[in-house]
Residue frames as qw, qx, qy, qz and C-alpha x, y, z in Angstrom:
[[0.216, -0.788, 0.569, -0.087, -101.99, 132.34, 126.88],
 [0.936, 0.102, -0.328, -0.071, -99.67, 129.54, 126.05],
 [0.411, -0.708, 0.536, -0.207, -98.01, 127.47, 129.12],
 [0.527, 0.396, -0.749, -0.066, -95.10, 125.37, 128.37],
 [0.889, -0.372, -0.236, -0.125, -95.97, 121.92, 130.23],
 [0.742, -0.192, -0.509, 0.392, -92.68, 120.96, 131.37],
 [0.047, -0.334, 0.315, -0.887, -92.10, 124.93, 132.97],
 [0.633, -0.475, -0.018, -0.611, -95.47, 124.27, 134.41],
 [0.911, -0.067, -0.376, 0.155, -94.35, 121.08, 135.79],
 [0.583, -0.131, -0.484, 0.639, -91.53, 122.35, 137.19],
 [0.273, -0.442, 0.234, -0.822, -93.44, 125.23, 139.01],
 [0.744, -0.384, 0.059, -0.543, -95.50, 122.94, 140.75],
 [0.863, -0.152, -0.307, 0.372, -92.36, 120.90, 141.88],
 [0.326, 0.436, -0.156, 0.824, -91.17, 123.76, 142.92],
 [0.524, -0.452, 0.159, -0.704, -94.28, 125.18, 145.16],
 [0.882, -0.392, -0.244, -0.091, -94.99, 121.45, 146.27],
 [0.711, 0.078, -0.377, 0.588, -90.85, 121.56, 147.73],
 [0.035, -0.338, 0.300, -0.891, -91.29, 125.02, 149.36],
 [0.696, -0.232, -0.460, -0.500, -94.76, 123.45, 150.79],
 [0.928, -0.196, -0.282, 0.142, -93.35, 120.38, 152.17],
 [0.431, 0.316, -0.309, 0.787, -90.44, 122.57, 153.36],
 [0.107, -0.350, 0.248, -0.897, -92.32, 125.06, 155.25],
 [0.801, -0.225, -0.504, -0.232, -94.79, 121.96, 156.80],
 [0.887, -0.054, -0.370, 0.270, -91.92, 120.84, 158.09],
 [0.142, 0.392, -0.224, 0.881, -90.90, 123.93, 159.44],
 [0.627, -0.422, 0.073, -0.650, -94.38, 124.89, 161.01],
 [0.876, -0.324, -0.357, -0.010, -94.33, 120.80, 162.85],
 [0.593, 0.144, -0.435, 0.663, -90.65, 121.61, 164.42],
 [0.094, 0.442, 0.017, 0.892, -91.58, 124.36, 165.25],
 [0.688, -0.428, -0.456, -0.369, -94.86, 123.32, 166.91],
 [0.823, -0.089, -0.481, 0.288, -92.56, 120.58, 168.61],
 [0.541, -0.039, -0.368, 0.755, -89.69, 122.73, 170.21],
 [0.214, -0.437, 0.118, -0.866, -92.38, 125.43, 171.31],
 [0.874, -0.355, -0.313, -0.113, -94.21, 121.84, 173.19],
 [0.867, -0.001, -0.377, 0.326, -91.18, 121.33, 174.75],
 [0.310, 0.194, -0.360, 0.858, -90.30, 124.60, 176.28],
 [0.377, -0.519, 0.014, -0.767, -93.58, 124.96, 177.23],
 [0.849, -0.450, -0.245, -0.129, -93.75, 121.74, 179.30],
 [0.541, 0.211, -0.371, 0.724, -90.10, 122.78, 180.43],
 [0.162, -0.440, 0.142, -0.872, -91.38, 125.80, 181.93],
 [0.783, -0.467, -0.068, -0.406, -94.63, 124.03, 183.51],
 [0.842, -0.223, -0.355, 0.339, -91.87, 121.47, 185.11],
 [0.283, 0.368, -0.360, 0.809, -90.26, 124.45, 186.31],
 [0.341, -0.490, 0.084, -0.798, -93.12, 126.40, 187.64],
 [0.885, -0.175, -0.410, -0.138, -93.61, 122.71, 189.48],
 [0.682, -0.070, -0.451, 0.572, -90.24, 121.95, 191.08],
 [0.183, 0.273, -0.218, 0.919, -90.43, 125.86, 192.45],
 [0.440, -0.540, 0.014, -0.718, -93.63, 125.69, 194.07],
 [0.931, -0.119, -0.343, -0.033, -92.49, 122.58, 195.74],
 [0.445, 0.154, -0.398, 0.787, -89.02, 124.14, 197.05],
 [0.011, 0.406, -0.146, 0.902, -91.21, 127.08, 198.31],
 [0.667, -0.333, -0.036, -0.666, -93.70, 125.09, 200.13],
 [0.202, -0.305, 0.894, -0.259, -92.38, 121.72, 201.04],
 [0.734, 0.102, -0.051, -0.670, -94.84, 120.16, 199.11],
 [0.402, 0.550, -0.729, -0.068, -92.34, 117.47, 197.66],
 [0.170, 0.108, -0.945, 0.258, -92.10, 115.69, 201.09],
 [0.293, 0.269, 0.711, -0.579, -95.81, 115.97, 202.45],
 [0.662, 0.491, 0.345, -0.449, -98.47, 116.74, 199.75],
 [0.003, 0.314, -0.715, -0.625, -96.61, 115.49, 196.44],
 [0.062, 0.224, 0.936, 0.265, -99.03, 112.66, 195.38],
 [0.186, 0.728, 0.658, -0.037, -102.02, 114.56, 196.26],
 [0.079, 0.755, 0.004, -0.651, -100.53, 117.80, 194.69],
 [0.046, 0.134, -0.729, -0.670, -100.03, 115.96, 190.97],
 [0.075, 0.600, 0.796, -0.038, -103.88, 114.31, 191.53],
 [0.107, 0.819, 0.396, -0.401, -105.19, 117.72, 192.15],
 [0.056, 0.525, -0.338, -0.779, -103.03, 119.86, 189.45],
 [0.216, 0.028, 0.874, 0.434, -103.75, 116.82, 187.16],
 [0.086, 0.598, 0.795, -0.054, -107.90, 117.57, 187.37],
 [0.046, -0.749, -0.169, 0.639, -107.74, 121.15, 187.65],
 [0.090, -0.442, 0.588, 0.671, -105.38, 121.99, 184.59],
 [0.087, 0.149, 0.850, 0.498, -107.27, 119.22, 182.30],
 [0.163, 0.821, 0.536, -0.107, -111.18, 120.95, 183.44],
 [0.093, 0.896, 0.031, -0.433, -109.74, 124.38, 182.36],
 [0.041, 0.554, -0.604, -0.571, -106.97, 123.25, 179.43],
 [0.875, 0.309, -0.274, -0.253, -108.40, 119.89, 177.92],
 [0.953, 0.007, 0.012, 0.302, -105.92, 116.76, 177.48],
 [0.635, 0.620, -0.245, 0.391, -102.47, 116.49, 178.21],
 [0.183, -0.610, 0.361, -0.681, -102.37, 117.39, 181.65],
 [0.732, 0.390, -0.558, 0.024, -102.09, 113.74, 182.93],
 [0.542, -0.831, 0.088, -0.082, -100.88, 112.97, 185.89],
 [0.776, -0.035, 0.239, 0.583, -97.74, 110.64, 184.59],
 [0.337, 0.641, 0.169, 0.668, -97.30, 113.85, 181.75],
 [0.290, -0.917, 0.077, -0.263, -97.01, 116.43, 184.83],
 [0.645, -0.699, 0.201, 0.234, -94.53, 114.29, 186.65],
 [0.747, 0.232, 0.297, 0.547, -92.42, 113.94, 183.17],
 [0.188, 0.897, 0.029, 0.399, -92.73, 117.45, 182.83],
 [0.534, -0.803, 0.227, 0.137, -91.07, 118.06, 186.66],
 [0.786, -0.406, 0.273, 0.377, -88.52, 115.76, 185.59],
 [0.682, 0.451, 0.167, 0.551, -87.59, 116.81, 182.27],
 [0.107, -0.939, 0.233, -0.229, -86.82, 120.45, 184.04],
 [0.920, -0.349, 0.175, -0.027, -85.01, 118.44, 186.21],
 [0.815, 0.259, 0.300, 0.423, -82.87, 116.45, 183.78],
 [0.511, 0.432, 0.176, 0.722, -82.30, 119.93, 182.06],
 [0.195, -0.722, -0.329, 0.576, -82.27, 123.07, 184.01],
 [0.047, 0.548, -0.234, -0.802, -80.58, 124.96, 181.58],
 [0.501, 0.506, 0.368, -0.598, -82.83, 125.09, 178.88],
 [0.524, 0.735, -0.303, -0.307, -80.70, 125.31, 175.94],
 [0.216, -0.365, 0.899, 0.111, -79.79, 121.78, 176.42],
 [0.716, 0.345, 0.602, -0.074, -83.04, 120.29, 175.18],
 [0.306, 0.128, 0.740, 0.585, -82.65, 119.25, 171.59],
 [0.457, 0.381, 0.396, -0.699, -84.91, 121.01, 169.63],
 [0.343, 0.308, -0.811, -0.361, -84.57, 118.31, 167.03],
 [0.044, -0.197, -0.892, 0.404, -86.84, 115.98, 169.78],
 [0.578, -0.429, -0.397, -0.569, -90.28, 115.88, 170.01],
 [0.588, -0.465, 0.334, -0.571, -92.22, 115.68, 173.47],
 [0.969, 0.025, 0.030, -0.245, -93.03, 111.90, 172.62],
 [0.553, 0.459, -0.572, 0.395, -89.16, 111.64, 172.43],
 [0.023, -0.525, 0.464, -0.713, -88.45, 113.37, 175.43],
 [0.755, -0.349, 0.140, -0.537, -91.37, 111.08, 177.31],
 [0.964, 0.098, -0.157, 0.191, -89.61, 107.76, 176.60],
 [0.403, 0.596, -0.419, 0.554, -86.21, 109.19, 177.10],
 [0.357, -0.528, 0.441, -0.632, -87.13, 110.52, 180.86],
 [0.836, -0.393, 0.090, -0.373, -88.12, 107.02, 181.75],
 [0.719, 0.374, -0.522, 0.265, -84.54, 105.95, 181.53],
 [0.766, -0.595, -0.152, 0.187, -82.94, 104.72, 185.05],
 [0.574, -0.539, -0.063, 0.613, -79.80, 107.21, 184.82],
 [0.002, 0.818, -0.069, -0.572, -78.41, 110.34, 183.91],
 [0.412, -0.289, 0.761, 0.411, -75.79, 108.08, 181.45],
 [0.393, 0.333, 0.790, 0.332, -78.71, 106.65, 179.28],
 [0.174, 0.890, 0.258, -0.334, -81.02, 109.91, 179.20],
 [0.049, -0.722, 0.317, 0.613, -77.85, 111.52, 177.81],
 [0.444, -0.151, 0.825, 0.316, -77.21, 108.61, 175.41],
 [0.218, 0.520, 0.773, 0.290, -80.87, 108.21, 173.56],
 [0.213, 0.886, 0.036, -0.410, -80.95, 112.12, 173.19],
 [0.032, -0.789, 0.341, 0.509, -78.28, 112.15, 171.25],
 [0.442, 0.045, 0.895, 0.044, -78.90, 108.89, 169.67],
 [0.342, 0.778, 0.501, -0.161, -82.49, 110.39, 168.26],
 [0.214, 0.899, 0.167, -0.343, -80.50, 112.92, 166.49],
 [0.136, -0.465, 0.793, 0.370, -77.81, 111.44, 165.11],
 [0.215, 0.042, 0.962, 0.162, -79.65, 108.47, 164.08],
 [0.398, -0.030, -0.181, -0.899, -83.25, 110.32, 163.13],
 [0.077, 0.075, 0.896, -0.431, -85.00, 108.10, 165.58],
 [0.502, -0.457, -0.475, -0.560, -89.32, 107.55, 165.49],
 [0.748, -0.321, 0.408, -0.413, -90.81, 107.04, 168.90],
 [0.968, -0.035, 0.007, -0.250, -91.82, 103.69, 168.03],
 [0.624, 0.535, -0.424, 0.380, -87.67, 103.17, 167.16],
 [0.310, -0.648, 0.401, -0.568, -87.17, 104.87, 170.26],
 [0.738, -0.377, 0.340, -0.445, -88.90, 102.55, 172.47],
 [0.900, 0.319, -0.296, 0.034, -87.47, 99.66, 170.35],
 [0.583, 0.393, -0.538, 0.466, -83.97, 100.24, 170.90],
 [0.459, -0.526, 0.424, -0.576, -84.83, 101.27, 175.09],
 [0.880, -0.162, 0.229, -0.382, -86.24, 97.74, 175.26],
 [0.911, 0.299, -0.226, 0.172, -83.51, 96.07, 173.81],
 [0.675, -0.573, 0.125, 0.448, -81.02, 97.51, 176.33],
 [0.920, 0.233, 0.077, 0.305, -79.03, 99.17, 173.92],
 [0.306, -0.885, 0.254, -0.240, -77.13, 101.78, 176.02],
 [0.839, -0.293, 0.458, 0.007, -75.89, 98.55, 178.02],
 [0.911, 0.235, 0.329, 0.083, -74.87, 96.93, 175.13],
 [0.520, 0.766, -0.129, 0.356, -72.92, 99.05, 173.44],
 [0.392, -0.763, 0.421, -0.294, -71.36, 100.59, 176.98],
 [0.963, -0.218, 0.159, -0.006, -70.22, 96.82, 177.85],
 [0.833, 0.241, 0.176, 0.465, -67.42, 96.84, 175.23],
 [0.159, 0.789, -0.185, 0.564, -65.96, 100.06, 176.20],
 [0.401, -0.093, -0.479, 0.775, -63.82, 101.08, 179.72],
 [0.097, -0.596, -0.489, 0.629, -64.81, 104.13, 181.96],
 [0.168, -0.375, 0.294, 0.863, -63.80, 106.30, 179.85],
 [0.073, 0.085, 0.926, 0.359, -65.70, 104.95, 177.11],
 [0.177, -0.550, -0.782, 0.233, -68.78, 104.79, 178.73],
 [0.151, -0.720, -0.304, 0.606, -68.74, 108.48, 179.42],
 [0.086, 0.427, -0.253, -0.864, -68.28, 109.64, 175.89],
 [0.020, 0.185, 0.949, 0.255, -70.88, 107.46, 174.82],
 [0.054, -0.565, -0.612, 0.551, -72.87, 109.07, 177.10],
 [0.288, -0.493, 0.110, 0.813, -71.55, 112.34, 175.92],
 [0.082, 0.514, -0.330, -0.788, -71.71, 111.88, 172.31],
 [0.880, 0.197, 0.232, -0.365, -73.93, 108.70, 171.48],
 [0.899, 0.344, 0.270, 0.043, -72.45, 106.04, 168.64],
 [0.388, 0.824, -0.241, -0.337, -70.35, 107.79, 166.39],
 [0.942, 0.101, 0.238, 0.216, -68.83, 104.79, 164.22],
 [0.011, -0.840, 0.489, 0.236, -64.86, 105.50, 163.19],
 [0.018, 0.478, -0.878, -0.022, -63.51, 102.05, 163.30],
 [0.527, -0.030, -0.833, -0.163, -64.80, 98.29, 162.60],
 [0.211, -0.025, -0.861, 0.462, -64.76, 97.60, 166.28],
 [0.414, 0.095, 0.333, -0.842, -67.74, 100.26, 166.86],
 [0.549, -0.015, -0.525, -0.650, -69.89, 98.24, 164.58],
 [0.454, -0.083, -0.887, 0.018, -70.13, 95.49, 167.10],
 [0.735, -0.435, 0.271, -0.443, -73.11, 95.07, 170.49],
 [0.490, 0.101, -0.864, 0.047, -72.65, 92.00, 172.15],
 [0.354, 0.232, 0.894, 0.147, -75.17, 90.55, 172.29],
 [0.385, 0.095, -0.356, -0.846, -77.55, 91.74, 168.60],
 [0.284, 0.129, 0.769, -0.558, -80.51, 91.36, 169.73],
 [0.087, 0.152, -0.520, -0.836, -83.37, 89.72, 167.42],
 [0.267, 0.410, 0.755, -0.436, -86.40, 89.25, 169.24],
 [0.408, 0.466, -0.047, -0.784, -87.84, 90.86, 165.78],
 [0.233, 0.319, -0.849, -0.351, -87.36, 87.69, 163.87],
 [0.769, -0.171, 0.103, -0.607, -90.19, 86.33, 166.46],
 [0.509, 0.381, -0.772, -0.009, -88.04, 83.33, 166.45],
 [0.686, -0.650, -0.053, -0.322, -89.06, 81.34, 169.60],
 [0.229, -0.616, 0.753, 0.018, -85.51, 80.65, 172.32],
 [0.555, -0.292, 0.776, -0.072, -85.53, 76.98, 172.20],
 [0.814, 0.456, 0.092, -0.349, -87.17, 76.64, 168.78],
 [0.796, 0.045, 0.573, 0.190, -85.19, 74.09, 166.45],
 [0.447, 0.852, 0.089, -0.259, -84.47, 76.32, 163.57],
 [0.780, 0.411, 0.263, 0.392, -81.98, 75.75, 160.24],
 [0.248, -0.559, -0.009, 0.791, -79.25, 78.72, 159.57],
 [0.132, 0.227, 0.565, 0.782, -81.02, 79.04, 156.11],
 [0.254, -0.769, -0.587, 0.016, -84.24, 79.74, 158.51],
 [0.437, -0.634, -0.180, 0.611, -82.35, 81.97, 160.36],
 [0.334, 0.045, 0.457, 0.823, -80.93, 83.70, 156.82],
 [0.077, -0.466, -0.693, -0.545, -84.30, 84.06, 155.58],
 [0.301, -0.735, -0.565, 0.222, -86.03, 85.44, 158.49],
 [0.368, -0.606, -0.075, 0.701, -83.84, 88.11, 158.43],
 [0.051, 0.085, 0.620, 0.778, -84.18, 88.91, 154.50],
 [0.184, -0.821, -0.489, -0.232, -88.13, 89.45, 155.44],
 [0.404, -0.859, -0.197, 0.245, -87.22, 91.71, 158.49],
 [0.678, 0.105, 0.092, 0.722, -84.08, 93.20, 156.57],
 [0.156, 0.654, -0.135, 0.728, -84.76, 96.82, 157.35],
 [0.493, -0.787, 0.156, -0.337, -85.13, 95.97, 161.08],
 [0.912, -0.110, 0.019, 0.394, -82.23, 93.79, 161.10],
 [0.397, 0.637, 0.045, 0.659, -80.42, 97.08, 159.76],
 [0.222, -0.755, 0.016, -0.616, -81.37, 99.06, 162.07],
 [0.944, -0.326, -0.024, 0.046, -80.45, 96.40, 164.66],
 [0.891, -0.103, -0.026, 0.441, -77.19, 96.63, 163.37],
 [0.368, -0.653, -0.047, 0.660, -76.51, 100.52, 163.06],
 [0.025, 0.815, -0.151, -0.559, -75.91, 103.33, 161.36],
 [0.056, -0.606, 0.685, 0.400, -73.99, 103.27, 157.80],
 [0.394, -0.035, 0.905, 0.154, -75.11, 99.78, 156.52],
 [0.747, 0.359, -0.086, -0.553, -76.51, 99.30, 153.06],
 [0.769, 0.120, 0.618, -0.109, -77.35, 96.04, 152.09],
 [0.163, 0.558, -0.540, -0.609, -75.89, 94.37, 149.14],
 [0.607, 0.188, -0.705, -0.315, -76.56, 90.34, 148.63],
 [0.846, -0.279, 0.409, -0.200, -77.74, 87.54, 150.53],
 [0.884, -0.196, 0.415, 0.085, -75.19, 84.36, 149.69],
 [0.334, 0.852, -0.302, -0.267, -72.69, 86.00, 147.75],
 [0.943, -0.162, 0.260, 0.134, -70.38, 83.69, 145.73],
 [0.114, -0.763, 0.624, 0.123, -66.39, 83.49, 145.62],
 [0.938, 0.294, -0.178, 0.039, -65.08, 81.31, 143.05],
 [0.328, -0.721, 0.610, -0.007, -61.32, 80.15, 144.93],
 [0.414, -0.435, 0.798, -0.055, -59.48, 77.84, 143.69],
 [0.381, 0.019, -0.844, -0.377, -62.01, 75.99, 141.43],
 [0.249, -0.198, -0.904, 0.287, -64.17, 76.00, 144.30],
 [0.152, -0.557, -0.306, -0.757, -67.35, 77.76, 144.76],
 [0.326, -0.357, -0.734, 0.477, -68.31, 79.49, 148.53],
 [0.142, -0.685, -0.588, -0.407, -71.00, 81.54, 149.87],
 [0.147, -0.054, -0.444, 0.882, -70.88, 84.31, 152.62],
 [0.009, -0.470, -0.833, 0.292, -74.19, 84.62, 154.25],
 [0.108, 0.966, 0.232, 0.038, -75.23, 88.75, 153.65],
 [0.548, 0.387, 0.147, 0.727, -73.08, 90.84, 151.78],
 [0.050, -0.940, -0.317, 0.118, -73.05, 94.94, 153.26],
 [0.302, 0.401, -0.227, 0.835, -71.17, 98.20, 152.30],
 [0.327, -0.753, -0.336, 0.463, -70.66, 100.87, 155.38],
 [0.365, 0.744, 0.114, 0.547, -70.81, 103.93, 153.36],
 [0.392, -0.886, 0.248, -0.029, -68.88, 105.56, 156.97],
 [0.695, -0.490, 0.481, 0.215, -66.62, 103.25, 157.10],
 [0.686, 0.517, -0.343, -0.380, -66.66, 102.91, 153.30],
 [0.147, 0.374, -0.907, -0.130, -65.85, 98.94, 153.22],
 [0.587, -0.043, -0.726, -0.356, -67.33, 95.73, 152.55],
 [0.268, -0.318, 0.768, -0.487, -68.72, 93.97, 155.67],
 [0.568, 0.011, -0.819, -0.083, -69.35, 90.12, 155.33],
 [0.563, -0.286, 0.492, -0.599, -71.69, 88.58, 157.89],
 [0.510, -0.084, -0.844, -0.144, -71.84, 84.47, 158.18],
 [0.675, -0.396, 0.095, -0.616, -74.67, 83.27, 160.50],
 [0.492, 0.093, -0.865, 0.030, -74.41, 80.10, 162.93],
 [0.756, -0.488, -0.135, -0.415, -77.13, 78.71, 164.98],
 [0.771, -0.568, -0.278, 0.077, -74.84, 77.38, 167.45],
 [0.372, -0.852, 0.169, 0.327, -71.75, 78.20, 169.06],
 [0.251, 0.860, -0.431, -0.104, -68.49, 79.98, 166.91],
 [0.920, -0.300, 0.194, 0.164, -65.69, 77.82, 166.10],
 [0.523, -0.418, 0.472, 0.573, -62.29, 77.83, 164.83],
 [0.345, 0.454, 0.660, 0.489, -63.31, 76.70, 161.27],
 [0.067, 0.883, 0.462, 0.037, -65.50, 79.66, 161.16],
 [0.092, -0.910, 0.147, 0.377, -63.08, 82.11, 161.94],
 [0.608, -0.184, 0.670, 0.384, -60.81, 80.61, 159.06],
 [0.518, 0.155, 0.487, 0.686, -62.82, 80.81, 157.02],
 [0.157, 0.956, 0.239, -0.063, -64.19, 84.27, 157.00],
 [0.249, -0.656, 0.464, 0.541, -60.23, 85.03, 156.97],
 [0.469, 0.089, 0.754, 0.452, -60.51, 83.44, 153.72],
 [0.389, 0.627, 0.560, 0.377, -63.25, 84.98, 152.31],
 [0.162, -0.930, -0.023, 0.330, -61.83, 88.89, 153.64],
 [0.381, -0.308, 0.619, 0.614, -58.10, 87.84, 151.87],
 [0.275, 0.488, 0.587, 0.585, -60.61, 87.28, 148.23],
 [0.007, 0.831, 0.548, -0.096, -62.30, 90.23, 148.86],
 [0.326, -0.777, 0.216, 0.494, -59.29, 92.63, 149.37],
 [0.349, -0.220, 0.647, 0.642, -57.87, 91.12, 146.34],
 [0.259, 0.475, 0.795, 0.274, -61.12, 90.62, 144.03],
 [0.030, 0.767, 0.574, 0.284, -63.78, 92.52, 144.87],
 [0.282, -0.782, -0.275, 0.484, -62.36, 95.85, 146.50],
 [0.393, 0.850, 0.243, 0.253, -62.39, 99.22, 144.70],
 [0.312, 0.299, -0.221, 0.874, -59.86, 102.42, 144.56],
 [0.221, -0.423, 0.242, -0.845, -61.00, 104.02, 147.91],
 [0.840, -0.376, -0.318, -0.226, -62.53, 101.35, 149.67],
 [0.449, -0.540, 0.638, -0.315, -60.94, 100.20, 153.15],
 [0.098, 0.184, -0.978, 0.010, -60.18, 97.03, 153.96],
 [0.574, -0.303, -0.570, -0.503, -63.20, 94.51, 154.43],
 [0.384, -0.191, 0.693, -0.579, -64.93, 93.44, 158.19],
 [0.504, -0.318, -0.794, -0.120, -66.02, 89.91, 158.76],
 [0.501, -0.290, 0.414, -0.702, -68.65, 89.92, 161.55],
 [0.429, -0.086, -0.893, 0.109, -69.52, 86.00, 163.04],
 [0.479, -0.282, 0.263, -0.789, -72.70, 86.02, 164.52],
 [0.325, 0.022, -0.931, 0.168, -72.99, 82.99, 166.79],
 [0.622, -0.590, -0.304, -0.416, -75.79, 81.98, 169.60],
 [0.707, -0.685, 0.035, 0.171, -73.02, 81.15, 171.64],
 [0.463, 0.743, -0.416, 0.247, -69.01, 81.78, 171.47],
 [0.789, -0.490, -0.156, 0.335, -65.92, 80.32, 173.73],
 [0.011, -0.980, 0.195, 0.045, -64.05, 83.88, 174.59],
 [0.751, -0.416, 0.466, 0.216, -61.04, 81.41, 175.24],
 [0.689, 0.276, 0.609, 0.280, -61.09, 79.51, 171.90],
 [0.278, 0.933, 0.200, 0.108, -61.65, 83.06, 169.94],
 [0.171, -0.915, 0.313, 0.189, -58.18, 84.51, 171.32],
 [0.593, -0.350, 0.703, 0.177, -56.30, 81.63, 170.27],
 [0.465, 0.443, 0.763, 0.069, -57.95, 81.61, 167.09],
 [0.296, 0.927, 0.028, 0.231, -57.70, 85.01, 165.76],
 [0.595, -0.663, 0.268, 0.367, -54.15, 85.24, 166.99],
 [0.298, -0.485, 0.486, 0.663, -51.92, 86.81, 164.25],
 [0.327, 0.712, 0.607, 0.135, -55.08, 87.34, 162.01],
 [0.105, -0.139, -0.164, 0.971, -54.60, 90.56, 160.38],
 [0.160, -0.383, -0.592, -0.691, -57.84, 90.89, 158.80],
 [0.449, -0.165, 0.294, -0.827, -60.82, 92.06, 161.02],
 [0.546, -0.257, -0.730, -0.321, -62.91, 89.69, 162.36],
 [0.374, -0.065, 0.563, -0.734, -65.68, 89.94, 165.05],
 [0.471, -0.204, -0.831, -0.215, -67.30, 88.17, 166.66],
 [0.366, -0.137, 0.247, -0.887, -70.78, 88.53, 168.58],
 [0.190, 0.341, 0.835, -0.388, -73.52, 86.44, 170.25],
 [0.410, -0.191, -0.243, -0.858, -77.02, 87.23, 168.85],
 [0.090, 0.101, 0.764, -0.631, -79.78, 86.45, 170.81],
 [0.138, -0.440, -0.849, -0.260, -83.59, 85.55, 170.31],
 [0.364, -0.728, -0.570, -0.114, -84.96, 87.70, 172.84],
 [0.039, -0.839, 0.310, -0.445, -84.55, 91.02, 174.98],
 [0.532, 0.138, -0.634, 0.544, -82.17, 90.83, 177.64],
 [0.478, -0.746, -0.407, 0.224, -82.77, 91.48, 181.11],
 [0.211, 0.801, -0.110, 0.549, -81.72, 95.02, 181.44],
 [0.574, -0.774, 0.248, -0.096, -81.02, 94.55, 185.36],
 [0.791, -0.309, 0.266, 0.456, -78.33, 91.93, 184.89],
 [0.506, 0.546, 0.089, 0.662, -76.66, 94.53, 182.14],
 [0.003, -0.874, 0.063, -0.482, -76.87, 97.10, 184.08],
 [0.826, -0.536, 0.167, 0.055, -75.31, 95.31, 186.82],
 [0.826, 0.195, 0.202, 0.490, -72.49, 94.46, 184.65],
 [0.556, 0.600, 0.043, 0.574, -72.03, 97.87, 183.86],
 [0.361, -0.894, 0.088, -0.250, -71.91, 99.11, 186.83],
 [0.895, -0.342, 0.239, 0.156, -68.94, 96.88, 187.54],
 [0.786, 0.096, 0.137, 0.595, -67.39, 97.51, 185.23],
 [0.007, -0.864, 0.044, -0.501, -67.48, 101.39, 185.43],
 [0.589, -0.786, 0.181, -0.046, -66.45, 100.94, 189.23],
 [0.981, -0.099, 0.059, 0.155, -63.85, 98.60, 188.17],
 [0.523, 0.504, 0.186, 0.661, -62.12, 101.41, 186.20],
 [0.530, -0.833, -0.154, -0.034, -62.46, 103.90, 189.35]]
């Protein structure tokens, strides 16, 4: 029997795609049958607790004792933290056909240890918009970035954030304040060069990405704009294939100034003219500063039409209490 190679070839790209297809089928699957079963056990939990009054008198010694029982007669998994995540994730979701079934448990375990309804809702829908890892997960929890985003929105805001996670339309979404880059391992007070600062981030450039959202694809690091007879440099070059336009980031290790916001209006005016295509949007400068004067910035981008933001970045996580303090203020404020 003679078998053309490249037919054979493409059978066995074929079977390996239906393979890896149906893998991936049989893990989901796995996943979102984990998850309704530890739904259920948080049910069968919160109901023997209503029916007995366990809740207010034997709670602590009624997760100790399920925790030993369950794990001599099932094996692992049966915890005592993993029993009370189970209660809560009933809890969180009564009706059933709200969990995601796009989540994994190990989602759902990080998720529940958020401190309100607001964020739970947030970094569910986050994880599935954004195809989230755990290890991502826990990343972006620890960096506050619920808070962060939520800050630069009203009540409103806040609540469809909640609602519907991220969803980038306009320039403005692209911005946190403060981008947080405690990945750069940079120490706060360290002495450091903005070509240091450049470079660090060109090693760590797919967690700087991910730092900075959705949509961004990297194009150049010190792109140059001949003006004038004069040659200048714009720090990291990105397209937002959402937003489809250029977005120009200049770095400055200390605080923002005028000059800076000048010229990135310069290099947005060559850009529009030069280097933008049929279908492209206009371009977004972004100015990422260690410090800014909110004062000096209004006065200063006053009858700018081009986009330009500007945003703090930060060495290290933030204290999530004094954000969340903030946002509570400002939710109430909007009451």
């Amino acid at each position: 029997m003679n078998i053309d190679n490249n037919q054979y070839k493409t059978l066995i790209s074929q079977i390996g795609e239906i393979l890896s297809s149906g893998r991936q089928r049989a893990i989901q699957s796995v996943n979102t049958i984990l998850v309704m079963t530890y739904w259920e056990i948080g049910r069968y939990i919160v109901e023997f607790e209503q029916q007995g009054n366990e809740r207010a008198e034997y709670g602590s010694q009624l997760f100790e004792r399920l925790s030993k029982d369950l794990t001599l007669s099932y094996g692992k998994g049966f915890s005592r933290s993993n029993l009370l995540y189970m209660r809560k994730l009933y809890l969180t979701f009564q009706i059933s056909e709200t969990l995601s079934h796009k989540l994994t448990w190990s989602h759902y375990f990080e998720i529940l240890k958020a401190d309100s309804e607001l964020e739970i809702s947030f970094y569910c829908k986050q994880c599935e918009l954004e195809k989230w890892s755990v290890r991502e997960l826990k990343r972006q929890m620890k960096s506050s970035l619920f808070e962060r985003i939520a800050l630069s929105k009203d009540k409103k805001g806040v609540l469809e954030l909640a609602k519907n996670g991220q969803i980038i339309e306009k320039p403005e979404d692209l911005i946190k304040d403060p981008f947080v880059l405690e990945f750069l391992q940079i120490p706060e007070h360290f002495q450091y060069l903005e070509s240091e600062l450049e470079e660090n981030i060109i090693s760590n450039l797919q967690q700087f990405i991910m730092e900075m959202g959705k949509g961004f694809a990297f194009v150049a690091r010190q792109y140059r704009m001949s003006i004038g007879g004069k040659h200048f440099h714009v720090d990291l070059l990105f397209y937002h294939r959402i937003l489809k336009c250029f977005v120009l980031i200049d770095l400055k290790r200390g605080e923002i100034d005028h000059q800076d916001i000048g010229q990135m209006n310069l290099y947005l005016n060559y850009f529009k003219k030069e280097e933008a295509t049929e279908g492209d949007n206009e371009p977004v400068g972004i100015i990422l500063g260690a410090h800014k004067n909110q004062i000096l910035v209004e006065y200063a981008t006053v009858g700018i039409s081009n986009k330009i933001m500007l945003s703090k970045y930060q060495l290290y996580l933030p204290k999530k209490e004094e954000l969340q303090e903030e946002l509570e203020r400002l939710i109430s404020k909007n009451e």
